[in-house]
Every structure is written in C-alpha cells, then in structure tokens.
N, C-alpha and C positions, 0 to 999 in steps of 0.2 A: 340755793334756797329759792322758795316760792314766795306767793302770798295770792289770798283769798280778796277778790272783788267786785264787783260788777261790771262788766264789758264797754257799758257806757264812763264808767269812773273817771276822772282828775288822774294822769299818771303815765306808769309807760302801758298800762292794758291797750288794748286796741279799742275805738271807738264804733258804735253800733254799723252793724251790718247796714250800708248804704242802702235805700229802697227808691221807689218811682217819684218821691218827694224828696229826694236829699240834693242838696245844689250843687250847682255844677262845679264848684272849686274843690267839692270835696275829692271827687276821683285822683285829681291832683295830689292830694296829701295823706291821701288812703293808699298804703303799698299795693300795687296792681296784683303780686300772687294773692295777698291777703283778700283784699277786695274781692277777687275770683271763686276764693273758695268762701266767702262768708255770703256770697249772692246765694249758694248751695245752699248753706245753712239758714238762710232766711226764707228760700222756696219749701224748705221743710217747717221752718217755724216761722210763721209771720208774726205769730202773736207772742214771742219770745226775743224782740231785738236786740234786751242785752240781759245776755243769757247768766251767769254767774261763771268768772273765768280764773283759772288757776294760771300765773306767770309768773315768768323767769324774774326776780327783781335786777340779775344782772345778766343778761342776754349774752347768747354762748358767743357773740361775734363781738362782743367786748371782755371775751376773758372768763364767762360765767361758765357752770359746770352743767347748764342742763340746756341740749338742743334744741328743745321745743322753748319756741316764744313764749305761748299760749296753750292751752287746754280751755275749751269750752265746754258747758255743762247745759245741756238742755235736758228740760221735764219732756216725756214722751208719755201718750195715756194711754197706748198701746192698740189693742182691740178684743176686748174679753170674747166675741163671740168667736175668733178668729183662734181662742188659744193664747194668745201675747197679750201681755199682762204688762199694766204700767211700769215704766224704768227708766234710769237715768240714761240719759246718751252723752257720752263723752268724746268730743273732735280734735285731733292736734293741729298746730300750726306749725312749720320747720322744719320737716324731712322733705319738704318740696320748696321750691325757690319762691319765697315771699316778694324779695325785693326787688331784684333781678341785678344788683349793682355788683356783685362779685362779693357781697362782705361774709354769705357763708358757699354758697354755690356758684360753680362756675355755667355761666351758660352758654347751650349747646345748641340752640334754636328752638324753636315756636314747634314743631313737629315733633319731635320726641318728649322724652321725660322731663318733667320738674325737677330740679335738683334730684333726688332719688325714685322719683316718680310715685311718691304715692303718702298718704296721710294716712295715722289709727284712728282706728273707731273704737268701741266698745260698749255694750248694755251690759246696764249692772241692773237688777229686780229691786226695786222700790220698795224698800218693807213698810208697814205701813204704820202710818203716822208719821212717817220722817217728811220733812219739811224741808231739808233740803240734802243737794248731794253729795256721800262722802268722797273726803280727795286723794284716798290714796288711790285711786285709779289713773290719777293724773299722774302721781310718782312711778307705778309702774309702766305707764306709758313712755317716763322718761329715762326710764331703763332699757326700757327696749331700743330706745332714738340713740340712746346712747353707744349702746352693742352695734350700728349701723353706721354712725358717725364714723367710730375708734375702726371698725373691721370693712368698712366700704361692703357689706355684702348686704343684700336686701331681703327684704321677706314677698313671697307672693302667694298667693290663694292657693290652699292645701298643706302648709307650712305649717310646721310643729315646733312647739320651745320646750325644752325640757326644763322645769324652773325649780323645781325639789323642795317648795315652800308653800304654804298658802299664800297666795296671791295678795289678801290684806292682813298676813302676820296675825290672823287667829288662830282657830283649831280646826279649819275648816280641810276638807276631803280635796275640794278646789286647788289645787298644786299646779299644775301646768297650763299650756294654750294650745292654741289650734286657732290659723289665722284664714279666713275667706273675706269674700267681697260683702261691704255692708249693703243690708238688704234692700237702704233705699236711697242711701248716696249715690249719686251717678258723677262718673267721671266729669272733671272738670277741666275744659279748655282755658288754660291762663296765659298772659304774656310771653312766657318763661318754659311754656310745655304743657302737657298734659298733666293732672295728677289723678289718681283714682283712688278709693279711700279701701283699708284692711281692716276689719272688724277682729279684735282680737276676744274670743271663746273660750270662758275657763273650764279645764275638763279635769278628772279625775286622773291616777297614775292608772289605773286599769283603760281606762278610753286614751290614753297618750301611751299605752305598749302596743292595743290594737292599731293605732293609727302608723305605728311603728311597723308592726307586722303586715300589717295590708297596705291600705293608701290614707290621708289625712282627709281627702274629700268623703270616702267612703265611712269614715264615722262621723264626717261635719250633718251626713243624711242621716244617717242615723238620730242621731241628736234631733232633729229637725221635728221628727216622727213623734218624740218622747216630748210631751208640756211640759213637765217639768223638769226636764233636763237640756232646755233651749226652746223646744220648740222652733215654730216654721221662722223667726226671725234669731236666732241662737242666743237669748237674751243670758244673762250669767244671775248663777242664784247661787250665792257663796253659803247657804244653809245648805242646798241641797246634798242629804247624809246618804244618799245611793247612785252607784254607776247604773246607766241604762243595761248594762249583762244582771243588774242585782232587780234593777226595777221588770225585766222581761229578758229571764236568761235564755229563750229562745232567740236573742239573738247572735250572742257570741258562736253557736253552734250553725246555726240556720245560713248567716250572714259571713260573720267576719272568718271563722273557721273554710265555710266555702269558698269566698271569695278568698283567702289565702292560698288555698288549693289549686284554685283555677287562676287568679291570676298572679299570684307570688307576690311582691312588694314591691310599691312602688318607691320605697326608699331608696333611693340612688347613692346617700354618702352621707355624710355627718361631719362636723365638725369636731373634732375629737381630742385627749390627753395622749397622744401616741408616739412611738417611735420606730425607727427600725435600725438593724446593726449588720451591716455586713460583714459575716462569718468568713467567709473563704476567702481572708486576704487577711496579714495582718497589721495591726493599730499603724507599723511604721511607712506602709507601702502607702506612698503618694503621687503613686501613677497619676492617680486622676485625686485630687485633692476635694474638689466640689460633690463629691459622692458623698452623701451621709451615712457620718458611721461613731454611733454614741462614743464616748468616754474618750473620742480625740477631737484635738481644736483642729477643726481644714481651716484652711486658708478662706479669707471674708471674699465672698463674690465682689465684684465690679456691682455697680448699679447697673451698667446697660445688660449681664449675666442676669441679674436680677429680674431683672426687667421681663428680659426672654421665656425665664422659666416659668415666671406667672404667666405670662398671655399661653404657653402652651400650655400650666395647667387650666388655663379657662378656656383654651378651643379643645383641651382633652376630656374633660369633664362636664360638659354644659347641655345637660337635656335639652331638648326641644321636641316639634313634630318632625324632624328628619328622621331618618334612621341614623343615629350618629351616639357615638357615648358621647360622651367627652366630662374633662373638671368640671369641677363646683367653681362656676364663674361666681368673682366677687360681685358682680352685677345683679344676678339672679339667686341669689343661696339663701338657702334658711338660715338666720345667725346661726343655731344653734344643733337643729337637724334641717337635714334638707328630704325636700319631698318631692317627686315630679312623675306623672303620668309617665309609664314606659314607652318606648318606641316597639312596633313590629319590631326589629330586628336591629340589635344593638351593635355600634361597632366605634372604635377608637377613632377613628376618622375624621374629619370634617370636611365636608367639600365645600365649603368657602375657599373662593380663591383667593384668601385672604389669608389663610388659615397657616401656620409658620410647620413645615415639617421637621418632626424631630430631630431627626437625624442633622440636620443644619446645625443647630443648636448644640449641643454639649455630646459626644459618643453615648451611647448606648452599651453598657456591661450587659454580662449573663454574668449571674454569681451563681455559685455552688452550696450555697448555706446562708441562711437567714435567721436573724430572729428579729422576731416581732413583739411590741412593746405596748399594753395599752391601759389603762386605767380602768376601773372597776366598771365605771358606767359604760366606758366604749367599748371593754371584753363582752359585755352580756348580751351585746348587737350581734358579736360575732355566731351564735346560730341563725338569730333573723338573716344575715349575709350568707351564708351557704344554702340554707332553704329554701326561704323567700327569693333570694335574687340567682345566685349561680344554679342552682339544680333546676330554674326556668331560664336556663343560655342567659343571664343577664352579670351586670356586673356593678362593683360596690367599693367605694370611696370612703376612706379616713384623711381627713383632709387637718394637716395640724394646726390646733387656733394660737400656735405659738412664731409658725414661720409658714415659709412656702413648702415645706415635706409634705408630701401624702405616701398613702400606700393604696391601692388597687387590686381589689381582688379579679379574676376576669374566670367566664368559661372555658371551655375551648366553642363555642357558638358564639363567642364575641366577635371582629372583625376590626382588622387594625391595628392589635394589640403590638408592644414589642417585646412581649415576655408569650415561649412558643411551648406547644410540647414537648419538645427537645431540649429548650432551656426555660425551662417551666420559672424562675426570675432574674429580673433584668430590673435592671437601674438608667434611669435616665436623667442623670443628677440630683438631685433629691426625691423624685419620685418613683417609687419603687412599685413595679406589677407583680404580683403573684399568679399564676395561670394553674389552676386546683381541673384534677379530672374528675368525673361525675364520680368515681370508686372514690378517691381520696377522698370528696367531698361528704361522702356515705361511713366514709372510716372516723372523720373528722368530727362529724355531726355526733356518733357516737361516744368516741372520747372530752366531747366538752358539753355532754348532756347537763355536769352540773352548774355552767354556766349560765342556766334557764333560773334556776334558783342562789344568786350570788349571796343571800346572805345567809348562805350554810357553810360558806367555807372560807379561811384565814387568807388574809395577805404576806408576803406575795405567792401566786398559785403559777406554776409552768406546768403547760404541757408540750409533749417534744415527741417528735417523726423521727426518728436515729434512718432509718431507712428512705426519706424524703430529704434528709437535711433540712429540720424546718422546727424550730421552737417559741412558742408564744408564753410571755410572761406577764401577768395579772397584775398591775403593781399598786403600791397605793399612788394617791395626788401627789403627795411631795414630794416623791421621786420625778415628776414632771416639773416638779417647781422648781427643779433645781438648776443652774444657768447652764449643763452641759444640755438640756433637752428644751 
C-alpha cells in the first residue's frame, strides 16, 4: 500500500529537496542517492520543493511489496507554442541506490550504475480543471519496479512492455509503453553510481506491433512529430481515441512499412510463455539429464551449472555496438520485450576475453526433431522472427520468463552459432538454436501466415515440417502454468 502527501510532511515521505539555503547538517540526514536525484528535480522545479509525493507506507527493505520509496508528482506548464501542453511529471525513487548501506542494493562503485542504474519518468496531459495529479501512475510505475526487482532484468531507451490493459483501468485505446530517455532529466552523478531517468510513453496496440515489427526508437519519432499523440516531449494523453497510422495513415506505409523492408527489426528477443521438447531421443534417455525436455522431471542443476548457463545466456544473447549476437542479458533486457539497434553483422560470439566458451560448460547436442512450444502472444512474433530478423541474416530469442531455457532462432549469416547447416538444431543445455534456411524460412512464412491474425483461430493450433522434423504448437497460458514448464 501507498499513501498520498506532501514531500515536505511529518512522516516516513522524504523531506524537501535541499537548495543553496538548507543547513549544513541536513546533507547528513538526507540519504545521499535521494539528495542526488532530488538536486535534479529541484533544478527542474525550483518553485515546486515539495511536490505532492506517493509512498511506500512500508518500504520494500522492511518487508513491503512495493520497490519504490517515493513517486514524486510535479505540475509542468509545458510550452504551448512549442506544441507541449501542460502535464503532470511523475519521478521514482528506488530502482537506483538511495542509501548506499546495502539495505536494498549492493554497491559496485562511484563509476558505474546506481543500483539498476536508472529511474521512471512519465507525463501524463493535464486535463483541464484538474487540480491535482492522478496516482495511478505512481501504481504502475510500481509495477514495472516490481518486474525489475523479481527478474533482475532492466529497461533501456527503445524498450517496449506489452501490458494488454489500459494503463489507468478505463476504456482508454492507451494499453502499452514504449520507454526512452526523459526529455529533460539529465543523468545524475550520485554517491552510489550514475543514474539516468526512462520516461515511460503510453501507445496504442497498433504503435506497440509497429515498434515490434521495426524498431521502438523508430516510432518513439514518430510519435514526437504527431501533438497529439506525444509530441516533441512524448507526453501521454490517455483520451487520445486515434493511433498516429489513423491520425496520418501515410505513415505506416511511408515510414514504418519502408523502414521494415530496409532495415528488418530491430527486435532481438522477447521474453516469452515457451518451450521446447526434444523429439529424437526418448522421455527415458538420460544421457545428458540437463537438456530440456517437457513432460520429464531432469535432474535439478547444481547452482554453480546454474550459474554457468545464465552468464552464457547473457554473453550469448546481449546486443551491443560490437558485432556480436549474444542473450538477453539480465542486465540489459526489456522486462517484457526487448528491443536493440542491430549490429552490421551479427554473430554468437563475444570477444570479451571474459567471455565463457560453450563448449567448456555443458556438451553441445545436434537433435534430429524438435518441437517448439509457445503461447498465443509469443506464436504471433513468430512471423515478425523470420521476416524482420532472419531473412535480413539476423537472429531471435525466446528467452523463458519461467527459468533459464531459451530457444534461438539463427540464419545461416549468423556467426558462431552451434546449431549448423548440417545439424540445423543443437542443444546446449537448456538452450536450444534453430538454424532455418532462407527457402524454409520462405516455406514457413507461408504456412503461418494465419498467425498475423491470432484471433481467427482456436487453441491449441500445430503446425509441423514432417520433412524438416520440426513442429510448433500454439498453446494456451495454462499450459505454461503448469509446474512441468
């Protein structure tokens, strides 16, 4: 639970943003992350010191359920001639190291990240006459803190949520996000690390499939261009009853349809309801026990197996500007999808010489039969994964938000892979690569064309490759829920 109250108040709220007149004992008693970032908020607001603040009444580092301290609530008047239109600005406190005492983050030095390195934002549109501002933004702020906490994975600039609601539980078109750097927070040097603040952008489910199919930065501009649908600061207007394709349908054509052509998607992976079953061997064969394989109990990893297999899903999966595929590092990932500028030229590799080579770690299978397991929302990505990423040599990640399993899809223009032409899939303890040719991928696009449209057809849906050895099954949620997957 929360409660509503003034920043200055009697209580556990935090006390006003220190300024060039506060004495000198207060720095003392003011938590140095806190102090840090509320210096930010008070070079933005001077004439707002104690803003109206939503908090934790039992703080998550005594037991309470919600990670953010604090939500602060600043009036913003925007700049009508500019476009931006008054609105509420909302700030978290708690996914970055406030205290720096260990009680929720461990720290790691003065030169890297704050606890997770980074603080939400969000503008909401001020409608008018309202007097002050509403708090469920603060609640879904701590949803998100929450998903970050529990999964250790972070959001960064270009990052998409799929959230399947309206954002403040009206009737509103508002359903999803799309996260970039806020327009005028500047990163902040604290005791404890750096932190930099995420503005979170509520879009419509048509502007969160394009951001899906292309890139997420690529329609955050979009948006920018459109007033009422963000404008140059991406303010959120939970009225707004049209996507920017209904408000100026030249641009789904123009824009996002080109830019899919030419540069594919920059979706690298998702985090998903998935599974996989290896076919060619059966349930009793415990060769190798740590291979996943639905509807038999393997034997529990070690924690230092454990161990291993994550840090090589995160040097196998982790974008960056190298030329390198790699995991969806827990460090770097969109809770929910992930999103990241492509590299020139993709490949499984890492040269960090840091980096654990596979083969070290658990053997390497080639299986001769697969099936593939995913739930409604993660099936319908699978054309955006063959279009958008492999038929441009790229490749694509189901990362499970139940364990450490993935599956990988790869081209053959990947590099590093260890699923080959020859043995088009290979298991590397729970993570499974698929290596699809440009023809199959062309055969494949065609038989799952009505996965562009899921809600014309019943669960569960298979399609199956008899000549590939390769079958994917449509399932519903509860089959995920259930404690073999």
């Amino acid at each position: 639970m929360a409660e509503l109250r003034p920043s200055g108040a009697p209580g556990p709220a935090a006390p006003p943003a220190p300024g060039p007149s506060a004495p000198p004992a207060f720095a003392s008693l003011f938590p140095p992350g806190l102090h840090a970032i509320y210096g930010e908020c008070r070079r933005l607001y001077p004439d707002q010191p104690n803003p109206l603040q939503v908090t934790a009444i039992v703080k998550y580092w005594l037991g309470g359920p919600d990670p953010l301290d604090y939500v602060s609530m600043y009036r913003n008047v925007g700049s009508p001639s500019a476009n931006i239109p008054e609105h509420w600005h909302y700030i978290s406190f708690g996914l970055s190291d406030l205290y720096g005492d260990s009680r929720v983050h461990e720290f790691t030095g003065t030169d890297g990240p704050s606890g997770f390195g980074f603080e939400l934002t969000f503008r909401l549109k001020r409608e008018t006459g309202e007097s002050a501002p509403p708090t469920w933004p603060a609640e879904l702020m701590q949803g998100l803190a929450r998903y970050v906490f529990q999964s250790e994975n972070t959001f960064c600039s270009g990052d998409h949520v799929s959230w399947h609601s309206p954002l403040d539980n009206s009737e509103s078109r508002i359903q999803h996000m799309l996260l970039t750097e806020d327009p005028q927070m500047q990163p902040v040097q604290t005791p404890f690390g750096v932190v930099t603040f995420l503005q979170i952008v509520g879009v419509c489910t048509e502007e969160l499939h394009a951001a899906q199919q292309w890139n997420g930065q690529g329609i955050l501009e979009l948006l920018r261009t459109v007033p009422v649908a963000g404008g140059p600061w991406l303010i959120t207007d939970m009225r707004r009853g049209e996507t920017i394709f209904e408000i100026d349908p030249h641009l789904q054509q123009e824009r996002v349809d080109k830019g899919i052509e030419t540069d594919g998607s920059n979706l690298s992976g998702v985090s998903a309801k998935c599974a996989w079953d290896d076919l060619s061997r059966p349930p009793e064969d415990d060769e190798d026990s740590r291979s996943i394989c639905i509807g038999t109990q393997p034997r529990r990893l070690s924690g230092k197996d454990t161990e291993q297999i994550r840090e090589t899903l995160r040097r196998g999966l982790e974008i960056n500007s190298k030329p390198v595929l790699p995991p969806i590092n827990p460090q770097r990932q969109n809770g929910f999808t992930h999103d990241r500028a492509p590299s020139r030229k993709d490949s499984l590799e890492s040269d960090s010489s840091t980096a654990i080579i596979p083969h070290e770690l658990i053997r390497t299978r080639q299986l001769e039969s697969v099936h593939l397991k995913f739930n409604q929302e993660s099936g319908a990505l699978i054309p955006l994964c063959l279009r958008g990423r492999l038929l441009h040599g790229r490749h694509f990640t189901y990362k499970s938000i139940t364990g450490d399993m993935a599956i990988t899809f790869v081209s053959t223009g990947v590099e590093g892979a260890f699923a080959t032409e020859e043995h088009p899939y290979a298991a590397h303890g729970p993570w499974l690569q698929i290596l699809l040719t440009e023809e199959f991928v062309e055969k494949m696009l065609e038989d799952l064309e009505d996965l562009t449209s899921p809600e014309e057809f019943k669960l569960p849906k298979e399609y199956s490759w008899p000549e590939k050895k390769l079958k994917v099954s449509i399932l519903p949620d509860v089959v995920f829920d259930s404690p073999l997957h």
